[in-house]
VMD Tcl script that builds the backbone (N, CA, C; Angstrom):
set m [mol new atoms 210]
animate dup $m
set s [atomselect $m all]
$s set {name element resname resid chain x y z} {
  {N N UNK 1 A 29.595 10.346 -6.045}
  {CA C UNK 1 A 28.152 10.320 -5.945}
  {C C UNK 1 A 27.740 10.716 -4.526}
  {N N UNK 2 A 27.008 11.364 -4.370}
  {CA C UNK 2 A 26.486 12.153 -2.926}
  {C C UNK 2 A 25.501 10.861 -2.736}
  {N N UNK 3 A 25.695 11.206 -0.867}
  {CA C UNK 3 A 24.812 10.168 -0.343}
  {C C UNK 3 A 23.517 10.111 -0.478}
  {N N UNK 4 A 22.547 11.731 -0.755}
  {CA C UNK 4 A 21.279 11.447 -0.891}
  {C C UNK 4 A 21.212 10.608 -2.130}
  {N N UNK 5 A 22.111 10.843 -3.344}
  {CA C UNK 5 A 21.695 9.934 -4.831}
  {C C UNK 5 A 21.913 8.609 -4.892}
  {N N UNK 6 A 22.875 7.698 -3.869}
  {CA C UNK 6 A 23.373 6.124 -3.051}
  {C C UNK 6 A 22.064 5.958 -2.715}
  {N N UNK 7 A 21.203 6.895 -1.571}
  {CA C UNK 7 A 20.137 6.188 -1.108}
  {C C UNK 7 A 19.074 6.340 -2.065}
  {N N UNK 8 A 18.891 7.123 -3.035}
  {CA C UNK 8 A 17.770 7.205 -3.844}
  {C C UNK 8 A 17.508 5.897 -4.626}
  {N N UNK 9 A 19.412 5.561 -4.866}
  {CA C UNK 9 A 19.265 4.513 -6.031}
  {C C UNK 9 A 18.945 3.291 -5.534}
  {N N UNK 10 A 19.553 3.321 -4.364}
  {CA C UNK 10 A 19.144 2.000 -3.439}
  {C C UNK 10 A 17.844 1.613 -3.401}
  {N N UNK 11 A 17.002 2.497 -2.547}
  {CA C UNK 11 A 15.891 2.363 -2.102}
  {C C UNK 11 A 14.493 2.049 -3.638}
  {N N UNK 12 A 15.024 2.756 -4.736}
  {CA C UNK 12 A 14.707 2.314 -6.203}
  {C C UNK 12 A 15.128 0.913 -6.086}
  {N N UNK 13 A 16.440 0.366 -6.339}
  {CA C UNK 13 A 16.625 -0.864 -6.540}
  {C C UNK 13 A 15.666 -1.882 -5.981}
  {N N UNK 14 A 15.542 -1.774 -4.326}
  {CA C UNK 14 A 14.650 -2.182 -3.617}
  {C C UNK 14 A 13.320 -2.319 -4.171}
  {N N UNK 15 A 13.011 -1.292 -4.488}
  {CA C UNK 15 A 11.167 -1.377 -4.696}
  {C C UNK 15 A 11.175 -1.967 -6.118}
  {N N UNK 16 A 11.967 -1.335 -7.181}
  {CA C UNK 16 A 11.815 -2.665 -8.779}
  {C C UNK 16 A 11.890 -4.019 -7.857}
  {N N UNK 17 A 12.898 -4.053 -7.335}
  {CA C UNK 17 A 12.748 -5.836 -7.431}
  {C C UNK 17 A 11.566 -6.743 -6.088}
  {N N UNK 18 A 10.853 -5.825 -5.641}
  {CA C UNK 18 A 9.790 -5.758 -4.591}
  {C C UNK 18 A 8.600 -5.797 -5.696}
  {N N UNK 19 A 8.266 -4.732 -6.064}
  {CA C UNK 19 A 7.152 -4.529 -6.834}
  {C C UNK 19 A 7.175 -4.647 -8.482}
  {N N UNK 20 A 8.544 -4.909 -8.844}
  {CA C UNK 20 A 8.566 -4.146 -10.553}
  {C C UNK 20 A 8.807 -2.963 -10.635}
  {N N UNK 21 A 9.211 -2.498 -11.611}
  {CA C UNK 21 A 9.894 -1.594 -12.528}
  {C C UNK 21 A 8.199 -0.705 -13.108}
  {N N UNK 22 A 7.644 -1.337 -13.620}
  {CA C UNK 22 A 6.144 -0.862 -14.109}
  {C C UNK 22 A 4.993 -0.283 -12.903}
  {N N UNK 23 A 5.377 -1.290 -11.649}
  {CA C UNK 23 A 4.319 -0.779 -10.794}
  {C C UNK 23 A 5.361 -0.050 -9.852}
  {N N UNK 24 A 5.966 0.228 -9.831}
  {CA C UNK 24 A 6.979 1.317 -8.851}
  {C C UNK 24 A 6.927 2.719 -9.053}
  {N N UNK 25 A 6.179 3.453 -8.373}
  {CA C UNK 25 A 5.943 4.814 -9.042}
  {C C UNK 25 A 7.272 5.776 -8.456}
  {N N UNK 26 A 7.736 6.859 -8.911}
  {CA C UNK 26 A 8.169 8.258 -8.760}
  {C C UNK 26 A 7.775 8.442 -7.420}
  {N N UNK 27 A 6.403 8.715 -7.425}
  {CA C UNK 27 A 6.097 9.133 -5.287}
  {C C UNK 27 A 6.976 8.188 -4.539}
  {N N UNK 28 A 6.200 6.417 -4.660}
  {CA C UNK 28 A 6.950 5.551 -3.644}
  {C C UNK 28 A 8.188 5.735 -3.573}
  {N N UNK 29 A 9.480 5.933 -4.865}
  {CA C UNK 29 A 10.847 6.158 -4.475}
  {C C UNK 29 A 10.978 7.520 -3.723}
  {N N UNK 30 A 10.662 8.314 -3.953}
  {CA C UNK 30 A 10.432 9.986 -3.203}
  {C C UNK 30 A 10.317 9.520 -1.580}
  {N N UNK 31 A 9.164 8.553 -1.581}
  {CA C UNK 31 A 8.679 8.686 0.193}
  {C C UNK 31 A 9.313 7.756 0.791}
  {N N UNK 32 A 9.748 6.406 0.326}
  {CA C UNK 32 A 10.877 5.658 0.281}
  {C C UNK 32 A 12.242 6.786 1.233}
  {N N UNK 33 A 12.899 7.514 0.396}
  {CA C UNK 33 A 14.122 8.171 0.868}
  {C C UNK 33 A 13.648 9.613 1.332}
  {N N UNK 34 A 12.341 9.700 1.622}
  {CA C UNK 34 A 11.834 10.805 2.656}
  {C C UNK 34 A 11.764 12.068 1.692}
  {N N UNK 35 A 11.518 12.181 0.694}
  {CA C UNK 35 A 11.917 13.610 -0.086}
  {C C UNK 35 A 10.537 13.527 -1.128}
  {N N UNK 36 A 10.181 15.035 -1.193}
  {CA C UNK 36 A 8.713 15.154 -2.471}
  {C C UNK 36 A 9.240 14.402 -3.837}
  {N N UNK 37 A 8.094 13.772 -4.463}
  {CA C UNK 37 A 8.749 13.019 -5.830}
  {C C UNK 37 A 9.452 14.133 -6.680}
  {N N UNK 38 A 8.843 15.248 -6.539}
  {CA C UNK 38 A 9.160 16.236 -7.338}
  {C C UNK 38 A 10.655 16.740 -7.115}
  {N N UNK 39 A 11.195 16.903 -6.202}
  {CA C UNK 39 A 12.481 16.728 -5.787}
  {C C UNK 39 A 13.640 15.462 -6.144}
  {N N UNK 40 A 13.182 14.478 -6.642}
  {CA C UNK 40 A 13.821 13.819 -7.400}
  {C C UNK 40 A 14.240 13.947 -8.301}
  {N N UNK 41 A 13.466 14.723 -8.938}
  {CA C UNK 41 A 13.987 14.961 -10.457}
  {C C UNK 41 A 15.141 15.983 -10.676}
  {N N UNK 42 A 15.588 16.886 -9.071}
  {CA C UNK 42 A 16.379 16.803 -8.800}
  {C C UNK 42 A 18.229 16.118 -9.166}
  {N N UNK 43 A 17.767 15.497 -9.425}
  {CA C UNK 43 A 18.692 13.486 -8.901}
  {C C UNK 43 A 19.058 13.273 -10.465}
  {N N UNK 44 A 17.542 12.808 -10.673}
  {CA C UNK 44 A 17.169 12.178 -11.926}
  {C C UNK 44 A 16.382 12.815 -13.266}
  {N N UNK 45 A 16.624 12.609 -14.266}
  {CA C UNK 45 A 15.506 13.290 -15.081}
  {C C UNK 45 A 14.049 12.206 -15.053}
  {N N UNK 46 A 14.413 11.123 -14.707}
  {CA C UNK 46 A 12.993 10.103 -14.853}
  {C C UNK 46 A 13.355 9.037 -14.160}
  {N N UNK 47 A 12.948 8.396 -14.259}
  {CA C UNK 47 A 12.505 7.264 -13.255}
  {C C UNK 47 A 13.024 5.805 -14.211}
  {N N UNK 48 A 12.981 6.035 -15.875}
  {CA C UNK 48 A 14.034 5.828 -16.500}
  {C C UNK 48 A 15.364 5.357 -16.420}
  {N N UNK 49 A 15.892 7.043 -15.767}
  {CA C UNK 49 A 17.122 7.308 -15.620}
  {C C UNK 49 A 17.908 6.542 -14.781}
  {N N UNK 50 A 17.384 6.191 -13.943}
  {CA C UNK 50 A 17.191 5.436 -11.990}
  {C C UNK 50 A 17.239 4.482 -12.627}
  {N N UNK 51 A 16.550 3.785 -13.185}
  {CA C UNK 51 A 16.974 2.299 -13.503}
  {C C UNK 51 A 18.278 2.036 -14.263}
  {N N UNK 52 A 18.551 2.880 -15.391}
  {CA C UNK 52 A 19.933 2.832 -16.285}
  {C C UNK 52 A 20.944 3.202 -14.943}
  {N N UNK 53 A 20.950 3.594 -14.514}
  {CA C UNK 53 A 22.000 3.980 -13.189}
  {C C UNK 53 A 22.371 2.420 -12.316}
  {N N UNK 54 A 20.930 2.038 -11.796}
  {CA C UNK 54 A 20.960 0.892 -11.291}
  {C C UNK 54 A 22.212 -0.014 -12.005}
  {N N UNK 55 A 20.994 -0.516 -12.987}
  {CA C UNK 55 A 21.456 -1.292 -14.224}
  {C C UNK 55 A 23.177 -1.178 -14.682}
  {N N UNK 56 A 23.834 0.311 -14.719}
  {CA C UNK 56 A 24.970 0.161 -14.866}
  {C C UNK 56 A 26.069 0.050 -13.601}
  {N N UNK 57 A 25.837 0.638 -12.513}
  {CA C UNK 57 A 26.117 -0.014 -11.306}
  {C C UNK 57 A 26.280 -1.353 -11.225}
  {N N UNK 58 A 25.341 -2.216 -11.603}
  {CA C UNK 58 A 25.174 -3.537 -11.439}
  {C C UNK 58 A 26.502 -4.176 -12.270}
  {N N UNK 59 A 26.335 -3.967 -13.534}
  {CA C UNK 59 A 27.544 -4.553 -14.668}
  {C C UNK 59 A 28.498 -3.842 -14.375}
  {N N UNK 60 A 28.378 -2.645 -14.064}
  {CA C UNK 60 A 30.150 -2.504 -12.983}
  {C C UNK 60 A 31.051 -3.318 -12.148}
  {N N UNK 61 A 29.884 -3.783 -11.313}
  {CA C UNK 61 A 30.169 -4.338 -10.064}
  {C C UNK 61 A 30.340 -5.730 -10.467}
  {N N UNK 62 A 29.907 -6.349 -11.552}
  {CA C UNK 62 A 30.246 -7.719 -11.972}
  {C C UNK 62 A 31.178 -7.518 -12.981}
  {N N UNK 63 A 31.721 -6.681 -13.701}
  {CA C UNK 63 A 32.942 -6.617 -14.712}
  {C C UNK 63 A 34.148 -6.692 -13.582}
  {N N UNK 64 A 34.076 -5.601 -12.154}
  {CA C UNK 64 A 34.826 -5.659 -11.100}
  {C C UNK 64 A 35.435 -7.208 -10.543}
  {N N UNK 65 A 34.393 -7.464 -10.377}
  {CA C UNK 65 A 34.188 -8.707 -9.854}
  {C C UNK 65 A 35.103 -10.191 -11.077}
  {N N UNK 66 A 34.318 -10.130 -11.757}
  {CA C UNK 66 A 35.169 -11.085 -13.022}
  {C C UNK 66 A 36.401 -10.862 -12.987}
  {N N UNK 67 A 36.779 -9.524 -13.400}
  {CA C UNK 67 A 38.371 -8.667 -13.503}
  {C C UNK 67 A 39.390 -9.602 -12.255}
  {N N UNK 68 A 38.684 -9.280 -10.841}
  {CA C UNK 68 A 39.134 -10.263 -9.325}
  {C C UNK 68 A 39.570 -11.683 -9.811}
  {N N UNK 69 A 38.565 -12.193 -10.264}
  {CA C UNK 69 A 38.765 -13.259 -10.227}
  {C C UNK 69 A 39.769 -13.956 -11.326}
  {N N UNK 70 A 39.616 -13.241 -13.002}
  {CA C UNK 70 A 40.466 -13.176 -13.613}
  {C C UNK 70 A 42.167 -13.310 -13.186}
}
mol reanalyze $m
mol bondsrecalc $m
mol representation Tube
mol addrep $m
């Protein structure tokens, strides 16, 4: 995963759990990681997409995690 798409997803993660998922627009993640929203789509097909990414990142990182401790 390239570093601009780490910080895209990040800085997304950030603002859902700041503002929500509903009030988090496309621009704010864009101006967030310095880039036109429109250039995201780039990245992502939607804003959608960014969250399922999140979202599976997340249960990665805790299947990882369990697996450890297992």
């Amino acid at each position: 995963m390239s570093n601009r798409r780490d910080n895209i997803l990040q800085e997304a993660a950030r603002l859902f759990r700041t503002n929500g998922y509903a009030q988090t627009t496309v621009r704010e993640i864009a101006e967030a990681v310095d880039m036109q929203s429109g250039s995201l789509f780039y990245h992502f097909a939607s804003k959608e997409d960014i969250l399922v990414e999140i979202m599976g990142d997340g249960i990665n990182l805790l299947i990882s995690k369990l697996e450890e401790s297992l």
